[in-house]
N, C-alpha and C positions, 0 to 999 in steps of 0.2 A: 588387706594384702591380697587374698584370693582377686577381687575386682580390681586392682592394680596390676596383677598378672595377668588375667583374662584382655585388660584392654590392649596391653603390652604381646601377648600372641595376637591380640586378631591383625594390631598392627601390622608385625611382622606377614602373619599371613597375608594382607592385603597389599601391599607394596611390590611383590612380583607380581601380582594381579594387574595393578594399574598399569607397570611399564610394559607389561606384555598386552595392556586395551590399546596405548599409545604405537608400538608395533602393527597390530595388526591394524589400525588408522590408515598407516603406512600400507603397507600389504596390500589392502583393500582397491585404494586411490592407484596404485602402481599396477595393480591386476586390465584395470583396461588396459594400460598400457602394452602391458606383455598379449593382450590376445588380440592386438592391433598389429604387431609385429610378426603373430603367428600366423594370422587373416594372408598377410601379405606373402613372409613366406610358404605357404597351402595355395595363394593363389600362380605363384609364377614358380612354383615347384610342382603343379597340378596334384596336392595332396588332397583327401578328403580331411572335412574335423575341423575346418576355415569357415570365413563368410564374408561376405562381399560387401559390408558395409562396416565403415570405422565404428566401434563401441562406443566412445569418447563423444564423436561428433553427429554422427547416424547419417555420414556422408558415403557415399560411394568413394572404391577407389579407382584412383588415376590409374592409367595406362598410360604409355609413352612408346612411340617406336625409334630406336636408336639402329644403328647399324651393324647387322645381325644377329639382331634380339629384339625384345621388349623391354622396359621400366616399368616398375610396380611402385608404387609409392601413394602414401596417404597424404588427403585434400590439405590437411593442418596440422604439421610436423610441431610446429610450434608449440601448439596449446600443450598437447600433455606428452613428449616425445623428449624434447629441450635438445634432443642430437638429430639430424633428419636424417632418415634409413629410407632405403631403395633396394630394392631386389630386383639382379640382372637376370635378364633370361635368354640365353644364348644355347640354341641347338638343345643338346640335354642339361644342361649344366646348369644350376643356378650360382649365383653368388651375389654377394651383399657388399653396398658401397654406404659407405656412412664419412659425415663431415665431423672426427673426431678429434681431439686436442691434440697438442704436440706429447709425444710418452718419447723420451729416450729410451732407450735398447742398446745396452751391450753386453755381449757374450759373459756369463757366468753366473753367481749368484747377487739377488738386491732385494732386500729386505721393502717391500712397501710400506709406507708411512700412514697412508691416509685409509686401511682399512680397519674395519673393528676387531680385527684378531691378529694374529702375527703369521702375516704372509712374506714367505721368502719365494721371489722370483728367480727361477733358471733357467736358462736360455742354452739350448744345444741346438746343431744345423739340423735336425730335423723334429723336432719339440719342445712344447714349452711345458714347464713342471713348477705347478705351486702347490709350496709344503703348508697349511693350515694348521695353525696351534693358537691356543689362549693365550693372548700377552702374557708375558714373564710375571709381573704382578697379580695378575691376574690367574695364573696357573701354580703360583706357587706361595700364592697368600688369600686371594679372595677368595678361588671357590673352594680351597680348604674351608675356610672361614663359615661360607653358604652351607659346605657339604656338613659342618658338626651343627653348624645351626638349624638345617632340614632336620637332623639327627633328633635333639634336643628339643624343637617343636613335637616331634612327633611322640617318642617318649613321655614328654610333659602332656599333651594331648592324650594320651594314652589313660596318665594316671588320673587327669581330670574327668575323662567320659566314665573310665570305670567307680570315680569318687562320686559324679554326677548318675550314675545308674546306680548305686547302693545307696545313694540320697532320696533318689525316687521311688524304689520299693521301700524302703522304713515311711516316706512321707503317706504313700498308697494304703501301707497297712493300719496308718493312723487314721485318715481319711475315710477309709473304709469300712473300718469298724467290722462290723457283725456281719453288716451287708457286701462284703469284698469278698468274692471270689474268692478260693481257696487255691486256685492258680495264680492268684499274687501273694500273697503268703509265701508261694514257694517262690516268685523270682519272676515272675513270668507276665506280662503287663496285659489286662483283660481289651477284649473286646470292647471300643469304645462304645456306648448308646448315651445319644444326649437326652439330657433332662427338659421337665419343664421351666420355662423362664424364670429368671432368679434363683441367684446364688444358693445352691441346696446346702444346712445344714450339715456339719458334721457327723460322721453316721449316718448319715442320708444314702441310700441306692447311688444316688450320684455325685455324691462329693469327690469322687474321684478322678473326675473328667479334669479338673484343670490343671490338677496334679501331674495326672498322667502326658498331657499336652506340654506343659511346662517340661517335663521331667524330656521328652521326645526334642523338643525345640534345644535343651542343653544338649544333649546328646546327638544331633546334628552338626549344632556347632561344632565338637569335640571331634565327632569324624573328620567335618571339613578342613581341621587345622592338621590334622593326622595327614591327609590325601596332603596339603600343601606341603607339609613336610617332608613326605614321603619325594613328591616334586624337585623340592629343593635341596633333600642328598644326591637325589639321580643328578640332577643338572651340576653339581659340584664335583661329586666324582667324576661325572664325566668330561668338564674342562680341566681337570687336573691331570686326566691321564691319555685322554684321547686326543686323536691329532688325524689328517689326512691329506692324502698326496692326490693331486689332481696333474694328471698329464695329457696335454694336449697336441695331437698328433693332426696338423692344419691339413697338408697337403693329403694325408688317410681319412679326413673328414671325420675321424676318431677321436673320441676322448675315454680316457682311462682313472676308474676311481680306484684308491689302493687305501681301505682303513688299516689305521695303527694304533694298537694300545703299547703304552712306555715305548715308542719307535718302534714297534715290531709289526708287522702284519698280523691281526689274529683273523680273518676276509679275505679271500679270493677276489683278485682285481676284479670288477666289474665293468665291462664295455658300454661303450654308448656310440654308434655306428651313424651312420650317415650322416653327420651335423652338417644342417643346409648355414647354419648360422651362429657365431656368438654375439648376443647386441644387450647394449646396457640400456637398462630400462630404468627409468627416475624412481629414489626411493627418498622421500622423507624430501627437503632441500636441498641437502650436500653430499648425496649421498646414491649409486648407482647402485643396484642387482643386476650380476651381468648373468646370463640364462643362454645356454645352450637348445635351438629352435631346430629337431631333427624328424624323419622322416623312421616312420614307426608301422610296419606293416600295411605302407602307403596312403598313413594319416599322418599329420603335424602332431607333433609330438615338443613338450618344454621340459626343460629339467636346469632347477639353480643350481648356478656354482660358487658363486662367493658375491661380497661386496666390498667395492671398492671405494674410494672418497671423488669426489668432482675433482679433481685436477690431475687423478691418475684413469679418468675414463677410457683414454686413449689406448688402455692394456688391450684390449680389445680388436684393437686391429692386429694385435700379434695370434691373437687365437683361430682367426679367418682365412682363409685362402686367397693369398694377394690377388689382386689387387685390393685394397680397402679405402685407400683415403682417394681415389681417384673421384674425380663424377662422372657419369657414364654420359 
């Protein structure tokens, strides 16, 4: 029964583990991507914190003269881009043209479909505002669910490191015999010294060692299952009750984050000032991070703001300073 439980928590422990290896896969792969889009922005916004050669390809980028500006744009939009981004540079002014899918837009509220959490789109004449929460099942069933099962790992984990550490001083004392330390007697696990080769006799100086090793090796375990627990009530309660407001103010080149616990603000809106750009960067196959690319005490600066699905990438042109679906 105990080995029937222990396989049954590591499980559990390991299973956020894995989707969270498969995530950051993700993450990883899409990170060139985003510091190819910030290269470009840093180069035809003259920020420092950029560089002058694509991540991806270890191509220089193009330059284009158009009329009253410049073009910035990378050699192969293609390969890891999948939408082609350009940055106009007109007098002071930058801005960003990208060839994006068709998004309708009309004035009010519209629930997005194809992201991974529950985004409600609103549209006002001078901003746009998405409210971020847990899908509905997911907020009021799953990470319930997650949050008493972190709970109940860590508790269970609990009782078994301390079952596992009162196992390993009675075994030490046995082990030990005559020659143990009188600081393990009391609780307290000696000083390792290894022996000579081959298994020492019981009552031996060192019969202790593997005890002790063994007894250290369960006792890791027990922690590690504790940390994952611990992991997985934060993450539970926190889609259960946590939610946030993103509003974006195109033409102020501003964006405003506002946290809410149970809809309330319990955080001071936070700014985010000079967006030279919003641009959707490839995440997974069907799947875009779209990242706000700003100007930060006159270095390029990135900061995420949500994910949307491939057929809603087009949100993005509403978060920018028109023009956007134009080509320069």
């Amino acid at each position: 029964m105990r080995r029937a439980a222990a396989v049954a928590l590591t499980a559990l422990a390991l299973w956020p583990l894995l989707a969270k290896a498969f995530e950051l896969r993700d993450l990883v792969r899409s990170e060139a991507s985003l510091r190819c889009l910030a290269n470009l922005a840093a180069l035809a916004g003259t920020l420092d914190g950029g560089g002058s050669l694509c991540p991806r390809t270890g191509r220089p980028y193009r330059i284009g003269a158009v009329p009253g500006g410049r073009v910035f744009f990378c050699d192969d939009p293609a390969r890891h881009l999948r939408i082609p981004v350009r940055f106009l540079r007109t007098g002071s002014i930058t801005q960003v043209r990208m060839d994006l899918p068709a998004f309708t837009a009309t004035p009010g509220s519209r629930e997005l479909a194809s992201t991974n959490y529950r985004a409600t789109l609103r549209l006002r004449p001078d901003a746009v505002s998405i409210h971020l929460e847990t899908k509905p099942w997911q907020r009021y069933l799953f990470m319930p669910i997650v949050a008493v099962a972190g709970a109940v790992l860590f508790l269970t984990s609990s009782h078994f490191a301390i079952d596992a550490t009162s196992r390993t001083r009675s075994e030490l004392v046995e082990a030990g015999g005559t020659a143990l330390p009188e600081a393990a007697r009391r609780g307290a696990l000696p000083r390792i010294e290894f022996a000579e080769a081959g298994p020492p006799a019981a009552g031996a100086p060192g019969a202790w060692v593997p005890v002790a090793l063994r007894g250290m090796g369960h006792l890791a375990l027990w922690t590690a299952c504790m940390a994952v627990g611990t992991v997985l009530f934060a993450a539970g309660l926190r889609g259960s009750v946590y939610s946030r407001e993103i509003t974006v103010l195109p033409e102020a080149a501003a964006i405003r984050f506002q946290d809410l616990i149970f809809e309330k603000a319990w955080t001071k809106p936070a700014t985010l000032d000079d967006v030279q750009a919003v641009v959707p960067v490839p995440f997974g196959r069907r799947h875009y991070r779209l990242h706000a690319i700003h100007a930060a005490d006159g270095r390029v600066g990135r900061r995420f703001l949500f994910t949307v699905g491939e057929s809603e990438a087009g949100l993005a042109g509403l978060l920018n300073r028109p023009p956007v679906f134009n080509r320069p």
